[in-house]
The first five atom37 places (N, CA, C, CB, O) and aatype in JSON, in Angstrom:
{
  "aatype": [20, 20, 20, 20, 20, 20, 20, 20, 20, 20, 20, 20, 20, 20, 20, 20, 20, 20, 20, 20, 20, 20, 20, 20, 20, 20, 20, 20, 20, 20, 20, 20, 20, 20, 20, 20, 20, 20, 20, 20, 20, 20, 20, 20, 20, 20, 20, 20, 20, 20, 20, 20, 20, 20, 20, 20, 20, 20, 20, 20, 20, 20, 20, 20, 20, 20, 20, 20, 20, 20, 20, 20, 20, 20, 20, 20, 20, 20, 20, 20, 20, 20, 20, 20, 20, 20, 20, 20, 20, 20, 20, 20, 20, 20, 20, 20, 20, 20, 20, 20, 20, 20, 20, 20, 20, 20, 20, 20, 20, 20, 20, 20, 20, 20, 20, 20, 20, 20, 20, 20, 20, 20, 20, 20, 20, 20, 20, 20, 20, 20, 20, 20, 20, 20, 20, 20, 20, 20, 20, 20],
  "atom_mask": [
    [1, 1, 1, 1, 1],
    [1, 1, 1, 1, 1],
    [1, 1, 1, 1, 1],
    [1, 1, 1, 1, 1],
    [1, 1, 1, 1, 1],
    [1, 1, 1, 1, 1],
    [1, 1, 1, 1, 1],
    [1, 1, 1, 1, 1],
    [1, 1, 1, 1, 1],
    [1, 1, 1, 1, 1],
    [1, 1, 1, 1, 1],
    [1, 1, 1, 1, 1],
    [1, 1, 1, 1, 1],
    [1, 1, 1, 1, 1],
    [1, 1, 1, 1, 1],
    [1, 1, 1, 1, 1],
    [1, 1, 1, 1, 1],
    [1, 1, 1, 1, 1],
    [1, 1, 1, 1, 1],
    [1, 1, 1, 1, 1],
    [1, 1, 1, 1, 1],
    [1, 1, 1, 1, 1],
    [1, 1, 1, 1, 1],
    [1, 1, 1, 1, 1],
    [1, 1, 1, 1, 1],
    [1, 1, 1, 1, 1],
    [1, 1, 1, 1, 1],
    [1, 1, 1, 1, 1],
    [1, 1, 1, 1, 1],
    [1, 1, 1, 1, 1],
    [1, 1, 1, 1, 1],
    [1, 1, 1, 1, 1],
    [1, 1, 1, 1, 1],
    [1, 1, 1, 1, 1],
    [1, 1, 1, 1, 1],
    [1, 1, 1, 1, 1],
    [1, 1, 1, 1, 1],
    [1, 1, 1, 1, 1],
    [1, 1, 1, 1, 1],
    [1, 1, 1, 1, 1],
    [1, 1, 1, 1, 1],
    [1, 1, 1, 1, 1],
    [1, 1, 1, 1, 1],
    [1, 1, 1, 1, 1],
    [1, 1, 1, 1, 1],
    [1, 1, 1, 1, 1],
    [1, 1, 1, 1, 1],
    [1, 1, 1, 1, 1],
    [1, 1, 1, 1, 1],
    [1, 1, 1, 1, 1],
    [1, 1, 1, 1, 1],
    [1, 1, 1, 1, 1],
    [1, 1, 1, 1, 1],
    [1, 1, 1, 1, 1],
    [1, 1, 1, 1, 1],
    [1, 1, 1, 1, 1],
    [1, 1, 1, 1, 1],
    [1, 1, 1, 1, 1],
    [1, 1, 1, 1, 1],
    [1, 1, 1, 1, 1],
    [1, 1, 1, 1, 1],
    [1, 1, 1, 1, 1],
    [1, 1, 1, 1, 1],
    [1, 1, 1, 1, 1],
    [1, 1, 1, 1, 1],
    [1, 1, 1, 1, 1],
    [1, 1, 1, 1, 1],
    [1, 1, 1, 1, 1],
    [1, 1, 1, 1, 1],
    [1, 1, 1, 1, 1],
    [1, 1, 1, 1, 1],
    [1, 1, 1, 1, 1],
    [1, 1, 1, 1, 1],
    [1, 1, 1, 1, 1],
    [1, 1, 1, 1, 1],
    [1, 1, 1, 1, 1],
    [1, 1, 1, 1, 1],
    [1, 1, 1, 1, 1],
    [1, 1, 1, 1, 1],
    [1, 1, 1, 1, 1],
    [1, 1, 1, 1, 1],
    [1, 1, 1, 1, 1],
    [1, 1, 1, 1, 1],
    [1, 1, 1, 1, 1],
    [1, 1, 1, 1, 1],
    [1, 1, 1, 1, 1],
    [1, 1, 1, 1, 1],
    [1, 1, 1, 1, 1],
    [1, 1, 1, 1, 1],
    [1, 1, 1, 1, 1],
    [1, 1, 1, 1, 1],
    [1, 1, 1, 1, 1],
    [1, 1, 1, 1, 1],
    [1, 1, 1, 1, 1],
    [1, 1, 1, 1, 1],
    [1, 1, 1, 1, 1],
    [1, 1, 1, 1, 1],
    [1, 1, 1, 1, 1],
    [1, 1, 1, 1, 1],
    [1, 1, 1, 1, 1],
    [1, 1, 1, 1, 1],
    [1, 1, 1, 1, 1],
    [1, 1, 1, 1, 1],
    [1, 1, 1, 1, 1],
    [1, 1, 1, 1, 1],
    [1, 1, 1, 1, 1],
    [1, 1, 1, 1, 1],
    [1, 1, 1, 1, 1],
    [1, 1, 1, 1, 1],
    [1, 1, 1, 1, 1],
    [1, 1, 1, 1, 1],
    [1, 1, 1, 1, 1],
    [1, 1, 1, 1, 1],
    [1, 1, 1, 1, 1],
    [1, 1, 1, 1, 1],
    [1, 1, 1, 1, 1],
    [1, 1, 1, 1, 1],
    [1, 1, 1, 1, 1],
    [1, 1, 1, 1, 1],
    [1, 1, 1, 1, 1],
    [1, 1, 1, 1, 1],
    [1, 1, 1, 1, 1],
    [1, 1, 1, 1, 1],
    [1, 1, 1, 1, 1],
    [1, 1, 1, 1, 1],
    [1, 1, 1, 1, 1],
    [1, 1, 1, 1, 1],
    [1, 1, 1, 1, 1],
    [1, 1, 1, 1, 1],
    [1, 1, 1, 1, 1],
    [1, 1, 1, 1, 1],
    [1, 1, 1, 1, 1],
    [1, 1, 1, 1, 1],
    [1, 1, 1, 1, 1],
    [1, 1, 1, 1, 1],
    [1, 1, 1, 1, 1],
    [1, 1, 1, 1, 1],
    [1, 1, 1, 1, 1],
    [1, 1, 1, 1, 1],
    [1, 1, 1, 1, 1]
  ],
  "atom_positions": [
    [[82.26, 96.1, 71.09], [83.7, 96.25, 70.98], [84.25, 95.11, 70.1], [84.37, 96.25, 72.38], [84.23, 93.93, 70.46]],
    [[84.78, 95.6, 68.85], [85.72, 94.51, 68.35], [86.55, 93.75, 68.94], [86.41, 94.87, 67.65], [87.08, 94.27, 69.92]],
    [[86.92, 92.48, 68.66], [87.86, 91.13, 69.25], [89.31, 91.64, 68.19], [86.95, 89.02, 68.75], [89.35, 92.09, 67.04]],
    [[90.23, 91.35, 69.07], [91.66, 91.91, 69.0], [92.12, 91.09, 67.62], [92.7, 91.53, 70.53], [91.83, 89.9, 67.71]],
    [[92.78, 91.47, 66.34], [93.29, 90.78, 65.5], [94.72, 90.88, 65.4], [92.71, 91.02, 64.47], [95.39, 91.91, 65.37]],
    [[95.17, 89.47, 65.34], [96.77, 89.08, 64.99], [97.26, 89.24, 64.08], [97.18, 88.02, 65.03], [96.6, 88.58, 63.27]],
    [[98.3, 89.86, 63.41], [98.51, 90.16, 62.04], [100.23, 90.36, 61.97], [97.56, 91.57, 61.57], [100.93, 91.22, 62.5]],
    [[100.55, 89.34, 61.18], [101.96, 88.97, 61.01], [102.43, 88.78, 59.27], [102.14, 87.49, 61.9], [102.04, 87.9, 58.5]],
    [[103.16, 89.65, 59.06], [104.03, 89.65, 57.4], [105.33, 89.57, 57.36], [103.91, 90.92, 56.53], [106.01, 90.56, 57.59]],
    [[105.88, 88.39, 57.05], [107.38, 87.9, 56.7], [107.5, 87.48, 55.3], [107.87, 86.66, 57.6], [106.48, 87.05, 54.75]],
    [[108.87, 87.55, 54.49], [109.12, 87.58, 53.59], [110.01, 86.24, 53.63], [109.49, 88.8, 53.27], [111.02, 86.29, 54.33]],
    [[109.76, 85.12, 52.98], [110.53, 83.47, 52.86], [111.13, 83.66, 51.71], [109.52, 81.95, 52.75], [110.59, 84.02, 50.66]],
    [[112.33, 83.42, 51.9], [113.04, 82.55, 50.36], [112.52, 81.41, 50.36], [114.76, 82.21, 50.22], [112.92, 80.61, 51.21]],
    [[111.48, 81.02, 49.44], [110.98, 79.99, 48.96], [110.23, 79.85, 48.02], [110.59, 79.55, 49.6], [110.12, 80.85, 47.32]],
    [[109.41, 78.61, 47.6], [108.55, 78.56, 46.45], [107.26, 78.94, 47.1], [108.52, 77.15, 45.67], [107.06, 79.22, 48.28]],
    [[106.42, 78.89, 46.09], [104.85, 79.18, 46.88], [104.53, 77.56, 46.97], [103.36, 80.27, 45.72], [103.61, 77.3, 47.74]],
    [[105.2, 76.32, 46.27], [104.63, 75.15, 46.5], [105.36, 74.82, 47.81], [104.76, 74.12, 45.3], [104.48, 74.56, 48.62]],
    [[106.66, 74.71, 48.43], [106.92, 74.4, 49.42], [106.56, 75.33, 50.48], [107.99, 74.08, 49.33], [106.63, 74.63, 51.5]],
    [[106.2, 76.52, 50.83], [105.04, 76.94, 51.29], [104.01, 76.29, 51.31], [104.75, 77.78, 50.85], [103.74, 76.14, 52.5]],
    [[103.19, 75.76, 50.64], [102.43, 75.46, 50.71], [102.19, 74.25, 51.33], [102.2, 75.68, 49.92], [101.03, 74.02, 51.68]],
    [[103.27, 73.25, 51.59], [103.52, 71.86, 51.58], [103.9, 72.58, 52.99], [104.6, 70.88, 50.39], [102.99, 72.02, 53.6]],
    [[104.33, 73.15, 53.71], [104.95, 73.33, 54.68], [103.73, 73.68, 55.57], [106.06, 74.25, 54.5], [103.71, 73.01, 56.59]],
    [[102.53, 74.7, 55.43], [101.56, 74.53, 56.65], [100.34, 73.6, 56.18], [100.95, 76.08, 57.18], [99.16, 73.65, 56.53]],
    [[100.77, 73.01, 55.57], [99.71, 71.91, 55.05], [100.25, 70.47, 55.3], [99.42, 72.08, 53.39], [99.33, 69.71, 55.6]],
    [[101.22, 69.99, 55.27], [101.64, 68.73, 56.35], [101.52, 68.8, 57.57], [102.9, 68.35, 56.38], [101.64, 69.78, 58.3]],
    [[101.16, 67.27, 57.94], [100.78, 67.03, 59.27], [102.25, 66.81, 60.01], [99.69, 65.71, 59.37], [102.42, 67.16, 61.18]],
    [[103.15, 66.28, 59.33], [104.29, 66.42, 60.38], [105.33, 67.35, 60.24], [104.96, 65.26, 60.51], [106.16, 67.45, 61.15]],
    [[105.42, 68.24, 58.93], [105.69, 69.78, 59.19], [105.19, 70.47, 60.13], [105.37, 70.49, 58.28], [105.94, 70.88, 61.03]],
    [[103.82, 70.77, 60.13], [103.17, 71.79, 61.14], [104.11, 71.47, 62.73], [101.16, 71.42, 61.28], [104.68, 72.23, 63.49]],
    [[103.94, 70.22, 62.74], [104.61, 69.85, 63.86], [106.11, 70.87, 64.26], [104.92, 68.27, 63.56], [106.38, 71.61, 65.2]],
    [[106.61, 70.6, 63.41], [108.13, 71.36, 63.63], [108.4, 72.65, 63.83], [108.91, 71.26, 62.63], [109.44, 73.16, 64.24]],
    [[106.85, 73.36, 63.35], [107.17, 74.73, 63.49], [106.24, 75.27, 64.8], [106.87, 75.53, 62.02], [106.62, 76.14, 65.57]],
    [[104.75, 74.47, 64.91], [104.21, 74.79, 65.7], [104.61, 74.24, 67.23], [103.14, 74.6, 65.23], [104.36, 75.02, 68.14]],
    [[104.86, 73.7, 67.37], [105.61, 73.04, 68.61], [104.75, 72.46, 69.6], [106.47, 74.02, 69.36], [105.09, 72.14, 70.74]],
    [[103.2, 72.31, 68.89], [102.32, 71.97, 70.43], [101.35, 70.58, 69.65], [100.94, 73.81, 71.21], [100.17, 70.28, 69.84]],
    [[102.59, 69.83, 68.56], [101.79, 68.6, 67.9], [101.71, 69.28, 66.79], [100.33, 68.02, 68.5], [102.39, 70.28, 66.55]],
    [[100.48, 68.56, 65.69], [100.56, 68.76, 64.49], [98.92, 69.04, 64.62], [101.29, 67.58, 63.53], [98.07, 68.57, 65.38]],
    [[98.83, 70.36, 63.14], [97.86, 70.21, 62.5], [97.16, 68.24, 61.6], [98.34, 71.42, 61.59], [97.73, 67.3, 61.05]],
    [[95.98, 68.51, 61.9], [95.68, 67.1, 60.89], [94.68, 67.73, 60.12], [95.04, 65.5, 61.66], [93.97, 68.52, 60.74]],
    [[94.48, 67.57, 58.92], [93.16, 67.55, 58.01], [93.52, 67.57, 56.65], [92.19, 68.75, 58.24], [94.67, 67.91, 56.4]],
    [[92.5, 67.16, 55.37], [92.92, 66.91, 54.14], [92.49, 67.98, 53.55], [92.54, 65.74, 53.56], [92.3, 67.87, 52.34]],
    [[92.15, 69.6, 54.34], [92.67, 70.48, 53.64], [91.71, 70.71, 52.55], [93.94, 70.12, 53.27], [92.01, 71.74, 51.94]],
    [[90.8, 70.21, 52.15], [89.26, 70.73, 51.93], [88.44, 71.39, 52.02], [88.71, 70.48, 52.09], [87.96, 70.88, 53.04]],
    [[87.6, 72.42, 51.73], [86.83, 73.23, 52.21], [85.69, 72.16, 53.0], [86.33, 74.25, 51.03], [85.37, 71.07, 52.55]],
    [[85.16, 72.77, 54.32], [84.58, 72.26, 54.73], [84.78, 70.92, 55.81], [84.15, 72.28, 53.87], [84.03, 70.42, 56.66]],
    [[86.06, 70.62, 55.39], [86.26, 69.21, 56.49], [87.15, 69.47, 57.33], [86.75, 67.79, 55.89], [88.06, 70.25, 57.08]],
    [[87.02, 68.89, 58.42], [87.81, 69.02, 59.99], [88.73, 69.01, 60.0], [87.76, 68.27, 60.95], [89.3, 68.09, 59.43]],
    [[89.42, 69.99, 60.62], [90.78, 69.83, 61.09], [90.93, 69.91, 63.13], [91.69, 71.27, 60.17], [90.27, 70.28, 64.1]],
    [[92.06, 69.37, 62.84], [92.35, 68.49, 64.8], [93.94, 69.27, 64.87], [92.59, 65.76, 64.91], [94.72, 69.38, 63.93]],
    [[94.1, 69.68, 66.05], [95.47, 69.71, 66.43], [95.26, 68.85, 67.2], [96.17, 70.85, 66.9], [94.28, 68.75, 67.94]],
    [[96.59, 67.81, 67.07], [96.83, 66.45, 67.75], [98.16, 66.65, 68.61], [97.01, 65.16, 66.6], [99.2, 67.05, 68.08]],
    [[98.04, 66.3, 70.15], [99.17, 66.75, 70.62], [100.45, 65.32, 70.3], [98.81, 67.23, 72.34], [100.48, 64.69, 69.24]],
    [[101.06, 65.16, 71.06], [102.34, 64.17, 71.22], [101.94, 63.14, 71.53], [103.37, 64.44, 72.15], [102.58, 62.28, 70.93]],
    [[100.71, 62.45, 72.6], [99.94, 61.67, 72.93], [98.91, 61.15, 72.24], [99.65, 62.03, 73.71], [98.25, 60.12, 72.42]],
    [[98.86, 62.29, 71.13], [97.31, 61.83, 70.26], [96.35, 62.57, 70.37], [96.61, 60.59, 70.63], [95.5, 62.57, 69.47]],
    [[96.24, 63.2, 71.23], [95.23, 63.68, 72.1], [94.81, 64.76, 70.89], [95.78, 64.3, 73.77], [95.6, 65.27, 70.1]],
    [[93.51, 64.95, 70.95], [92.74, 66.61, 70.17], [93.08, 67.09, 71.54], [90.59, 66.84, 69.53], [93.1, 66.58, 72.66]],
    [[93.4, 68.56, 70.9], [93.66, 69.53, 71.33], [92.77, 70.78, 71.14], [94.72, 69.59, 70.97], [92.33, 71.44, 72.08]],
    [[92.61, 70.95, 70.27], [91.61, 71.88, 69.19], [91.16, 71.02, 68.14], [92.4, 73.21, 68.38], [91.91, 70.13, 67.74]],
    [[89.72, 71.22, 67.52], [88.99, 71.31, 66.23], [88.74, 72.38, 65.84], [87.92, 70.77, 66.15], [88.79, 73.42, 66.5]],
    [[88.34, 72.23, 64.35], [88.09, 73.58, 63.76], [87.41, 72.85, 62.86], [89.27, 74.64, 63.29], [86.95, 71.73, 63.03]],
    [[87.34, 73.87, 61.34], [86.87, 73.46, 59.85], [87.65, 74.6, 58.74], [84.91, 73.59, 59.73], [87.91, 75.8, 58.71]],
    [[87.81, 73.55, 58.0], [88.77, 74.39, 56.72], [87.3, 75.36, 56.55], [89.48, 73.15, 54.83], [86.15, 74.93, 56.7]],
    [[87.65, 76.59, 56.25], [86.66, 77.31, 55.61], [87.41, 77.98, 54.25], [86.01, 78.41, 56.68], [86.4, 78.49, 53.76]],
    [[88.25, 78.25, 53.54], [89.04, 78.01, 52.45], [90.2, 77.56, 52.11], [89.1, 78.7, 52.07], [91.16, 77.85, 52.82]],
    [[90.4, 76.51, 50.63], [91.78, 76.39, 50.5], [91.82, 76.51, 49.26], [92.44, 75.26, 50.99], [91.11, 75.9, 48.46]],
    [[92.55, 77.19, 49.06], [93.45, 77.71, 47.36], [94.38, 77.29, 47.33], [93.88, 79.13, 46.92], [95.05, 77.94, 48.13]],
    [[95.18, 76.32, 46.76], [96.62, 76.08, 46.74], [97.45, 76.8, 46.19], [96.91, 75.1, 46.3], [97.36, 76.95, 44.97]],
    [[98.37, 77.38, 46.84], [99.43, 78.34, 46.74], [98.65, 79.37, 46.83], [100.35, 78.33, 45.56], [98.86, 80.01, 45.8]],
    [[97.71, 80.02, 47.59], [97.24, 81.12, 47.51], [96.73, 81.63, 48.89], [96.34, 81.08, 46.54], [97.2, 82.66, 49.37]],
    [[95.46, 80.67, 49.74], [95.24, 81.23, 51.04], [94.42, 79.98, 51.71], [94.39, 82.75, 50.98], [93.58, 79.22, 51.24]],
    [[94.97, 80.06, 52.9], [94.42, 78.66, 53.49], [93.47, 79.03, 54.86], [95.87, 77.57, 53.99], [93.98, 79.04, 55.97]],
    [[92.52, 79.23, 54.73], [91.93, 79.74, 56.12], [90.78, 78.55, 56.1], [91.25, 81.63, 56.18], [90.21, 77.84, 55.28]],
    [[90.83, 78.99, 58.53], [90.36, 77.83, 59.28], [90.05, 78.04, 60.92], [91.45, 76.74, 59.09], [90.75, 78.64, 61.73]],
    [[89.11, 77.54, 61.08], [88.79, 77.97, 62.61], [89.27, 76.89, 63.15], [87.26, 78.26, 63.12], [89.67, 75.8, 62.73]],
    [[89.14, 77.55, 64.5], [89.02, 76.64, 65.55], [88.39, 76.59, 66.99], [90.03, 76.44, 65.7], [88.49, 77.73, 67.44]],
    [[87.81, 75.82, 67.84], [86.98, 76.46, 68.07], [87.78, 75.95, 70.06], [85.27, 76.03, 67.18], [87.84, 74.8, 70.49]],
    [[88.19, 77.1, 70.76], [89.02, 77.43, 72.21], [87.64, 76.73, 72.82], [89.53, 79.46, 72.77], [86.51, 76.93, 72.38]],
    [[88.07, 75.62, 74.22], [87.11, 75.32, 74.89], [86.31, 76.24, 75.72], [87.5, 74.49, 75.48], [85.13, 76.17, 76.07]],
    [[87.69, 77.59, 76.07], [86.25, 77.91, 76.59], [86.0, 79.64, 76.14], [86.18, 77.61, 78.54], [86.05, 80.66, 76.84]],
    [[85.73, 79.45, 74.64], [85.54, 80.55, 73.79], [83.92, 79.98, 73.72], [86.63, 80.71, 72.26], [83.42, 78.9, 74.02]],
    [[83.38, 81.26, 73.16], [82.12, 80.72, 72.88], [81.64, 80.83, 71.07], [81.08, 81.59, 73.92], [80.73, 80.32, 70.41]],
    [[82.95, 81.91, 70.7], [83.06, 81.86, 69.67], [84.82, 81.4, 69.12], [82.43, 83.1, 69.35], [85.93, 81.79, 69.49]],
    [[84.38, 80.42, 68.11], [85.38, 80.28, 67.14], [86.59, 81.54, 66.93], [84.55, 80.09, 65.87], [86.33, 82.73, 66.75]],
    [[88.13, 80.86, 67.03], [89.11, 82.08, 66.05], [89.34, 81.44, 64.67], [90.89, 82.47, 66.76], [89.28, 80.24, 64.43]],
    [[89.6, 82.42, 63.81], [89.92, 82.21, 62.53], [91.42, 82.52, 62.21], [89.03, 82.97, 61.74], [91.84, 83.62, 62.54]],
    [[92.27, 81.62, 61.58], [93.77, 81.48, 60.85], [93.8, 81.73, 59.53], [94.39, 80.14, 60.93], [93.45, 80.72, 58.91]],
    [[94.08, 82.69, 58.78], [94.34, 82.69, 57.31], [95.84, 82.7, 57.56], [93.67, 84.01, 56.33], [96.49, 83.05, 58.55]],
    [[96.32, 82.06, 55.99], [97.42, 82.22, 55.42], [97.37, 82.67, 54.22], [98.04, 81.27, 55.44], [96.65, 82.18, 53.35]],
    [[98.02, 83.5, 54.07], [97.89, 84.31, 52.55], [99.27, 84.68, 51.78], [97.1, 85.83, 52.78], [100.14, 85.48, 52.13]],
    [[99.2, 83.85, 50.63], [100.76, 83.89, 49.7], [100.68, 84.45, 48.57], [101.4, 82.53, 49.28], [99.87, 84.36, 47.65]],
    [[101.98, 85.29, 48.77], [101.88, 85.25, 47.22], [103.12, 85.64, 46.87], [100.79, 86.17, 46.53], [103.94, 85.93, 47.74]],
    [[103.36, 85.69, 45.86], [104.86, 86.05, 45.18], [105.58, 87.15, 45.36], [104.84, 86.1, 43.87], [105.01, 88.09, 44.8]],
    [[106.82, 87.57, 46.03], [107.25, 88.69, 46.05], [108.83, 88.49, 45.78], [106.81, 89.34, 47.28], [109.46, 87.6, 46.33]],
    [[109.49, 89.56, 44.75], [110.74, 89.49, 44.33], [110.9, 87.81, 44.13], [111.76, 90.26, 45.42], [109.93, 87.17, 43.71]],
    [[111.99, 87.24, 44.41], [112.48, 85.8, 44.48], [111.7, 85.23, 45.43], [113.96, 85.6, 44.82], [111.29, 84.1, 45.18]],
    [[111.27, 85.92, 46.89], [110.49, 84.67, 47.64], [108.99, 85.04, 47.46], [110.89, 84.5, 49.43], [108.36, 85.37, 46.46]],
    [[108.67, 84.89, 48.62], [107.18, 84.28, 49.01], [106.77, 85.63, 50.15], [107.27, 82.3, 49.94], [107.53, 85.82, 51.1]],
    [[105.77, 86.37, 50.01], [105.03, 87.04, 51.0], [103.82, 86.06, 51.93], [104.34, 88.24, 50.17], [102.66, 85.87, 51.58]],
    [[104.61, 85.43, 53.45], [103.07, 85.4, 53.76], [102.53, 86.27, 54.66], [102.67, 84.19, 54.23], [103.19, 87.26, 54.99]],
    [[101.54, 86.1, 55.08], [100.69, 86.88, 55.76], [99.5, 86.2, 56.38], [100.3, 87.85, 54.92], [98.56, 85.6, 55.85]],
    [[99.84, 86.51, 57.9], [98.9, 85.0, 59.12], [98.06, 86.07, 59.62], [100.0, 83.89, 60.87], [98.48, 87.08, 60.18]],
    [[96.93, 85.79, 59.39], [96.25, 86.56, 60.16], [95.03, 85.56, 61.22], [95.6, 87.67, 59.08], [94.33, 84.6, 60.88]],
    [[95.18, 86.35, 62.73], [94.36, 85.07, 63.51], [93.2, 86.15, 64.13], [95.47, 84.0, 65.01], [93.44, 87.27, 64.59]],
    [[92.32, 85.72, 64.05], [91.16, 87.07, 64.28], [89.82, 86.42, 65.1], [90.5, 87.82, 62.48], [89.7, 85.25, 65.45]],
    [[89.25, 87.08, 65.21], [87.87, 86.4, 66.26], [88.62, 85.63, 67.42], [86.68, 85.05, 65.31], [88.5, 84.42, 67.59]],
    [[89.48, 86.56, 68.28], [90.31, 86.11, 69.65], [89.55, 87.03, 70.67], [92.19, 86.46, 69.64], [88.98, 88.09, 70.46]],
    [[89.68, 86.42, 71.65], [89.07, 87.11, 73.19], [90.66, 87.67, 73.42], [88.26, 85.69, 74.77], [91.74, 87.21, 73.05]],
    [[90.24, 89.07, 74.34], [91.31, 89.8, 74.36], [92.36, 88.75, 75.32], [90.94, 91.37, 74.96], [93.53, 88.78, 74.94]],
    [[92.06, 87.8, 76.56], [93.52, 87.24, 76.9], [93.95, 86.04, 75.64], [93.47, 86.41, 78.67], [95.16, 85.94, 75.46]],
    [[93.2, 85.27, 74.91], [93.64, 84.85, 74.05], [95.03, 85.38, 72.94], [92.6, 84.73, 73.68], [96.0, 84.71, 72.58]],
    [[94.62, 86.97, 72.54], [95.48, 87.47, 72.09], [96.93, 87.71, 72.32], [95.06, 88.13, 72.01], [97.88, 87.48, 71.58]],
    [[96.88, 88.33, 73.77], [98.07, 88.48, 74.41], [98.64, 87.1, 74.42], [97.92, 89.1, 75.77], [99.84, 87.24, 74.15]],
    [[98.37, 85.92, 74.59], [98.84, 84.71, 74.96], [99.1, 84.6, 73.77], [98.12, 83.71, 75.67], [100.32, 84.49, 73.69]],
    [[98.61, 84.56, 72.72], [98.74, 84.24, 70.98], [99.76, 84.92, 70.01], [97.38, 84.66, 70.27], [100.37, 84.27, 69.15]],
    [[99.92, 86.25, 70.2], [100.75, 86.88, 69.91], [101.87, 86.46, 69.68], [100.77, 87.55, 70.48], [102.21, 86.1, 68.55]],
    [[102.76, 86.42, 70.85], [104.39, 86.19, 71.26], [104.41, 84.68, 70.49], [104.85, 86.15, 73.33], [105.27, 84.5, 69.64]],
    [[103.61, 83.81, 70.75], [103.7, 82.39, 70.1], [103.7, 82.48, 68.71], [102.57, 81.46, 70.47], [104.47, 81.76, 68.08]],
    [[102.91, 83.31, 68.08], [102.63, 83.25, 66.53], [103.94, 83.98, 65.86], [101.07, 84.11, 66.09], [104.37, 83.76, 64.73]],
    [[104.5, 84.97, 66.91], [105.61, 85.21, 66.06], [106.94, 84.29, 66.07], [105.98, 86.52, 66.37], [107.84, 84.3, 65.23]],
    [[106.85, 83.45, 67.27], [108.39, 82.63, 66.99], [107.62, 81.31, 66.54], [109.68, 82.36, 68.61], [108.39, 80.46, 66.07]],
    [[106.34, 80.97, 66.59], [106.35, 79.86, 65.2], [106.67, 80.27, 63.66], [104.86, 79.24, 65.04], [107.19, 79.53, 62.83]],
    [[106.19, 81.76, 63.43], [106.2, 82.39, 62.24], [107.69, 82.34, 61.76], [105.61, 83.8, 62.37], [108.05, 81.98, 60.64]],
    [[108.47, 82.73, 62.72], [110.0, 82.59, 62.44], [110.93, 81.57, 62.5], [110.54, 83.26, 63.09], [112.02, 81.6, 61.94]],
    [[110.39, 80.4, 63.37], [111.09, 79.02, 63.1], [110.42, 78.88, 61.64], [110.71, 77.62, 64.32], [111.28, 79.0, 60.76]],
    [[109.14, 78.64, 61.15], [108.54, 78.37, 59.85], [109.49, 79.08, 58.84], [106.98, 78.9, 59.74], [109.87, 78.25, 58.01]],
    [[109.92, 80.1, 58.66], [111.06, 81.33, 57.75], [112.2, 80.63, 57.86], [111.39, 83.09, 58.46], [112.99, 80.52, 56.92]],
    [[112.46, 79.9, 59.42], [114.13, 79.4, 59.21], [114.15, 77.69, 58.43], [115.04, 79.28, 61.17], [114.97, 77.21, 57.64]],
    [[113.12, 77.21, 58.94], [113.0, 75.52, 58.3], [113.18, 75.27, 57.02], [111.67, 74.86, 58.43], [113.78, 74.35, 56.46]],
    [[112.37, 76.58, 56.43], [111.91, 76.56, 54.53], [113.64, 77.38, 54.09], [109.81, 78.14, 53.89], [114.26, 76.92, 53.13]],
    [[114.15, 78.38, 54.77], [115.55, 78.8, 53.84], [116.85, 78.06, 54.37], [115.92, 80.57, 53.94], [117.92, 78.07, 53.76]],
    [[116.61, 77.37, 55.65], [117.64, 76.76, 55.94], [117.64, 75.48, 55.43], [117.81, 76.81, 57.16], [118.7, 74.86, 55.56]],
    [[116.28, 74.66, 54.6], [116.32, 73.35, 54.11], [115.8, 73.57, 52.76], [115.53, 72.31, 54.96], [114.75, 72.95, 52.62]],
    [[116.25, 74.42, 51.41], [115.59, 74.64, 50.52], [114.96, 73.43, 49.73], [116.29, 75.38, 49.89], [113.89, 73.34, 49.14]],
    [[115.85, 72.67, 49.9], [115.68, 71.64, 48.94], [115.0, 70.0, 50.05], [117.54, 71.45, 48.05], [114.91, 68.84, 49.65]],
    [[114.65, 70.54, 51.44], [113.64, 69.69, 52.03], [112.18, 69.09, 50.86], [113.06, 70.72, 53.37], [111.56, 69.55, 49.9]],
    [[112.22, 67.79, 51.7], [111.29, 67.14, 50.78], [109.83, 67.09, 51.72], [111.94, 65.5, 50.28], [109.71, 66.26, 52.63]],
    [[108.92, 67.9, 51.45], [107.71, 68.14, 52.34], [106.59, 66.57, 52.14], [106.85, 69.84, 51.7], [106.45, 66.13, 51.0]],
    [[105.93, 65.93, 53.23], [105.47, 65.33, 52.27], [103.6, 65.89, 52.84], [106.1, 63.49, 52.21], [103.17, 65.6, 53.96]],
    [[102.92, 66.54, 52.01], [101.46, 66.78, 51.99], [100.58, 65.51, 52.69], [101.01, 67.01, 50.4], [99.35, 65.57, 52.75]]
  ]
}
């Protein structure tokens, strides 16, 4: 039996670079994800940590691609999964804004249900941060 996939498409007034600057900072992620920040330099191949408020890892993973301005995918690996989920982000240009597209896949079915409802109101604070602060200064 296939593992349940997350799949979310919103349309940003924005650039594809502040997009890009936006799930790729460590204290952006923070603002939208709400459970600490992503950390990593976003490399193929090197670690990434969600760090909570304390410091604390939360999750590891590993970049497994990054294209700038194009698609950023990355596992991570649930303590008590036995397999890794995977996060893509996928951009690209549409009319004046930005198409992205989150897809979170290789989830155990209660993972999903729990993942779901969260991915869509981070997805939508992330839509309100980038058109309500166009001219925010991201820093990578």
């Amino acid at each position: 039996m296939s593992k349940p996939t997350f799949v979310y498409v919103t349309y940003i007034a924005t650039t594809l670079e502040q997009l890009w600057d936006a799930i790729t900072s460590d204290s952006f992620t923070k603002q939208y994800l709400g459970e600490g920040e992503l950390q990593s330099d976003w490399q193929v191949g090197s670690p990434i940590e969600q760090v909570n408020s304390e410091g604390e890892s939360e999750r590891k993973g590993e970049v497994v691609r990054s294209e700038p301005l194009h698609e950023l995918s990355y596992t991570f690996q649930f303590f008590d999964h036995t397999q890794p989920a995977r996060v893509r982000f996928l951009l690209a240009p549409s009319g004046t804004g930005i198409k992205l597209t989150v897809i979170h896949d290789c989830l155990e079915a209660q993972s999903y249900l729990s993942f779901s409802p969260r991915w869509t109101m981070r997805l939508s604070l992330l839509k309100q941060l980038l058109e309500l602060e166009p001219a925010l200064e991201l820093v990578a």
